[in-house]
C-alpha positions as CSV (number, residue, x, y, z in Angstrom):
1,X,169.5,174.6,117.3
2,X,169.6,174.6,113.6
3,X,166.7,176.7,112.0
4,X,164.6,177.5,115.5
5,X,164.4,181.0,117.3
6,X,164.9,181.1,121.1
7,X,160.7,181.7,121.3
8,X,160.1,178.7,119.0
9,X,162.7,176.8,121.5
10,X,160.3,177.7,124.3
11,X,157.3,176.9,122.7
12,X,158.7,173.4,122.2
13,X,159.2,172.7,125.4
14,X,156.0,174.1,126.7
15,X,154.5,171.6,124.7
16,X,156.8,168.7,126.2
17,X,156.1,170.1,129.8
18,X,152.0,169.6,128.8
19,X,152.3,166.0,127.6
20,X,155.0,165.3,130.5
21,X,152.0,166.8,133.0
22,X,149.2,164.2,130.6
23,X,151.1,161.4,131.2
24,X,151.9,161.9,135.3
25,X,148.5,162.4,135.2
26,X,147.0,159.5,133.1
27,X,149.8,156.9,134.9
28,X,147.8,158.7,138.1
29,X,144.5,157.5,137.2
30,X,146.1,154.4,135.5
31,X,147.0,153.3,139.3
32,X,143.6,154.7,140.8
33,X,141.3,152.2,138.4
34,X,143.4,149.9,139.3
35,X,143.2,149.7,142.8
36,X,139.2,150.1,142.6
37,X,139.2,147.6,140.3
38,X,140.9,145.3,143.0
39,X,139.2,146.3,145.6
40,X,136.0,144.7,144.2
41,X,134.8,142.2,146.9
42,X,132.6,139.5,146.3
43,X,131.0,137.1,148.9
44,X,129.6,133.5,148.4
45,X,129.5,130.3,150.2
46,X,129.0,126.4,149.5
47,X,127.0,125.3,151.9
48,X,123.4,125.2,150.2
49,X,120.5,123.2,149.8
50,X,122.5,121.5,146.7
51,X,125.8,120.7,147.8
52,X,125.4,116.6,148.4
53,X,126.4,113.5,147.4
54,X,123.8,112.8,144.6
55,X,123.3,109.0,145.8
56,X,122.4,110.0,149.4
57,X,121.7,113.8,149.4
58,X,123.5,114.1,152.7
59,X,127.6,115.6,153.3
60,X,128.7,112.3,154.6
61,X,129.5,108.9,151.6
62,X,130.3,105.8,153.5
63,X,132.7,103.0,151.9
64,X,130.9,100.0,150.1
65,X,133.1,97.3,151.1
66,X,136.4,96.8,153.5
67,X,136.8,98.4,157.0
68,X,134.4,100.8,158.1
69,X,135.3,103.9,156.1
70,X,133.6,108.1,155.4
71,X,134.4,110.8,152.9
72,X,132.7,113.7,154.7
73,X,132.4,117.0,153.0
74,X,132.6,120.9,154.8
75,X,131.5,123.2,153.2
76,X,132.6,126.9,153.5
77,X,129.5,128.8,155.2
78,X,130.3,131.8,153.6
79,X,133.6,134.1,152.8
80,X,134.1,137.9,151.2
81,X,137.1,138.1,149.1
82,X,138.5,140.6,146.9
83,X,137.9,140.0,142.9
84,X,140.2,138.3,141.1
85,X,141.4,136.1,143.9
86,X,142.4,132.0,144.6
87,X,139.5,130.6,146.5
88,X,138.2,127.6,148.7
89,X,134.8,125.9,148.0
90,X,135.2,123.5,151.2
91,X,137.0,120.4,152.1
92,X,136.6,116.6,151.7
93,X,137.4,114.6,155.3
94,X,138.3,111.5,154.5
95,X,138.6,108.6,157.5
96,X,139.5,105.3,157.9
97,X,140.3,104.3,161.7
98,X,141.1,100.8,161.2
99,X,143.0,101.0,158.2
100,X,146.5,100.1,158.2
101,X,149.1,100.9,155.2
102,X,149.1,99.1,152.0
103,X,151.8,96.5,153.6
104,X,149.6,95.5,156.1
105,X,146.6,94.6,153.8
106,X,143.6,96.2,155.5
107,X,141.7,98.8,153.9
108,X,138.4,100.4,152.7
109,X,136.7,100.9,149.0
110,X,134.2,103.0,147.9
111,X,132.2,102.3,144.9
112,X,131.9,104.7,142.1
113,X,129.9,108.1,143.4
114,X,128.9,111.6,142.4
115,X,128.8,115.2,143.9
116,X,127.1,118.6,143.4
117,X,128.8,121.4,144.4
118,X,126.1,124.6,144.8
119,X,128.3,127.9,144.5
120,X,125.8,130.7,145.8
121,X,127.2,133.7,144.7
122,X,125.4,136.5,148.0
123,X,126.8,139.7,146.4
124,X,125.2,139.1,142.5
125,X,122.5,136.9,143.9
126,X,123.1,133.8,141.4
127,X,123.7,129.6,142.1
128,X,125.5,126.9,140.1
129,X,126.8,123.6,140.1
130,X,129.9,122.4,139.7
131,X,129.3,118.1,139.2
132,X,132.0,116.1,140.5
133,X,132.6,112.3,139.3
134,X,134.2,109.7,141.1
135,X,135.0,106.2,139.6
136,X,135.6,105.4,143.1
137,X,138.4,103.5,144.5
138,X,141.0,101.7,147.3
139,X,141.8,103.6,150.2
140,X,144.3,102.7,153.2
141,X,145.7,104.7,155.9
142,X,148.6,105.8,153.4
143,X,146.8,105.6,150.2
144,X,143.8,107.2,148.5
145,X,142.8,106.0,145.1
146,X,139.5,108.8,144.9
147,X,139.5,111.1,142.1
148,X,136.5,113.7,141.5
149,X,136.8,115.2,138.0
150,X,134.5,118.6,137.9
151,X,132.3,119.9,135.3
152,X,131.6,122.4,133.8
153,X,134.9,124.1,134.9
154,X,133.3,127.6,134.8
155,X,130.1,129.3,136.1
156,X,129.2,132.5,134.9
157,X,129.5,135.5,133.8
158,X,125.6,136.5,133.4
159,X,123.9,133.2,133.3
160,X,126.4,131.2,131.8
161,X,125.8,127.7,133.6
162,X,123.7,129.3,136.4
163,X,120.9,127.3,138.0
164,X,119.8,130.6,139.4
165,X,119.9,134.5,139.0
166,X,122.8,135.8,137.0
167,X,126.5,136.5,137.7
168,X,126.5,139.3,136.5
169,X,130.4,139.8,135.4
170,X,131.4,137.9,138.2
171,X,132.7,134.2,137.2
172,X,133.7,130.9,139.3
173,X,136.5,128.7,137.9
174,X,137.7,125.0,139.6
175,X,140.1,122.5,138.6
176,X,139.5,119.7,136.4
177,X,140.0,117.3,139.3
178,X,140.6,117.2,142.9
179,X,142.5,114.1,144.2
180,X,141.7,113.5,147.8
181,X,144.4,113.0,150.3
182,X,145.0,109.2,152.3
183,X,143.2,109.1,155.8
184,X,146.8,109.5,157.6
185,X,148.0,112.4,155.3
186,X,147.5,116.3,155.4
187,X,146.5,118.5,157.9
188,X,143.9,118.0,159.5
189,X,144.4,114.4,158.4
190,X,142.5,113.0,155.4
191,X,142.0,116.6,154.5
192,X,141.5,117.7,150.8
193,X,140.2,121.5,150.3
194,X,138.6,122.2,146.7
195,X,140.2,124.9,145.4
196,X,138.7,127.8,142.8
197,X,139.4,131.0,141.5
198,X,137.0,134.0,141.1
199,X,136.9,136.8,138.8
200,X,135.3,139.3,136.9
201,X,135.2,140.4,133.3
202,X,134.2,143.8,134.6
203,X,137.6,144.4,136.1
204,X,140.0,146.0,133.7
205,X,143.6,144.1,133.9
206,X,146.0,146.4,135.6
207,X,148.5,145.0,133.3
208,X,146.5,146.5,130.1
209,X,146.2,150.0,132.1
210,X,149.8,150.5,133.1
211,X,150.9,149.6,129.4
212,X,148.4,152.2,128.1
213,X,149.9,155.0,130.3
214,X,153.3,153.8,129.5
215,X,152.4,154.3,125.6
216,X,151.8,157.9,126.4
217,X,154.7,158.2,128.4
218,X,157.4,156.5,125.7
219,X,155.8,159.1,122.9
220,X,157.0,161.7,125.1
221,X,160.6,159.8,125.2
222,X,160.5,159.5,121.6
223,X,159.8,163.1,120.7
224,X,162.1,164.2,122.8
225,X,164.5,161.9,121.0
226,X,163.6,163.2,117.8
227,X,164.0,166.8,119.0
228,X,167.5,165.9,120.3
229,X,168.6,164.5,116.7
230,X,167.5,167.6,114.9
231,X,169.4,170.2,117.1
């Protein structure tokens, strides 16, 4: 090496052993926040006082016109799931069993409808609704024309949108719409589950952790780099 004694040689790669150890250590607690922040659980269910079909307050819509016809909803009594995570606020049943396909002409129509949706969120002690629409529509054993378009599309954090309590950091997401499957489609048939997502701005993203550790370690790359063009 041009310029360095033998003890300054050491003492350059103490210091590249100490940052080495930082890093190991910071990409170490890097993965450790990371897995505590996904193990965050949060528990909630559907299946409260407010979850009805606005025009009868009940779980069960039947059809306004046509063969005999019910869109029945389920609601999920209750599930823990880790945070952030894809989730299931319940299912629409939808039946028909005298409806034939669309060739043979006999079917069922419902008239336009809405529906609340009550997410009670057990672990932050907060409820909202998501409102669902419905212009309504044809149905036959092969065919559903029922739409429900959902707002708001978000509940929480803190009291954003909250009929009760606060989320906290938690938050509840759902899809702009849920089409519901024909009476002869799906498993069980006619079955439509509402699908959500629920997360928390609490949680830092893994992704933002493991790129700040790897900062640290591509600083010790590049001075090492450096070193090795001077010598």
């Amino acid at each position: 090496m041009k310029g360095h004694t033998k003890q300054e040689e050491m003492k350059e790669e103490m210091k590249i052993t100490r940052v080495g150890r930082a890093c190991s250590i910071t990409g170490l607690t890097v993965l450790m926040m990371a897995a505590t922040a996904s193990a965050t659980t949060i528990t909630y269910n559907t299946n409260g006082s407010g979850t009805h079909f606005v025009s009868s307050g009940t779980l069960v819509l039947n059809n306004s016109s046509g063969v005999g016809a019910t869109l029945t909803f389920i609601p999920n009594v209750g599930s823990s799931t880790g945070v952030p995570s894809n989730v299931d606020f319940g299912d629409f049943l939808l039946a028909c069993p005298t409806c034939t396909t669309q060739a043979g002409g006999t079917g069922s129509f419902f008239n336009a409808f809405s529906f609340d949706l009550q997410i009670t969120d057990t672990t932050d002690g907060a409820t909202g609704l998501f409102v669902g629409s419905s212009t309504g529509g044809q149905v036959f054993s092969d065919l559903s024309g029922l739409t429900i378009n959902w707002v708001p599309l978000i509940l929480g954090p803190g009291t954003t949108n909250a009929s009760g309590g606060s989320f906290g950091s938690t938050f509840f997401t759902t899809t702009t719409f849920t089409g519901l499957a024909a009476p002869n489609s799906g498993t069980p048939p006619g079955d439509t589950t509402v699908q959500g997502f629920v997360g928390s701005n609490a949680v830092p993203e893994p992704t933002t952790l493991v790129l700040s550790g790897g900062g640290l370690f591509g600083l010790l790359i590049l001075r090492r780099r450096k070193k090795s063009s001077a010598e």
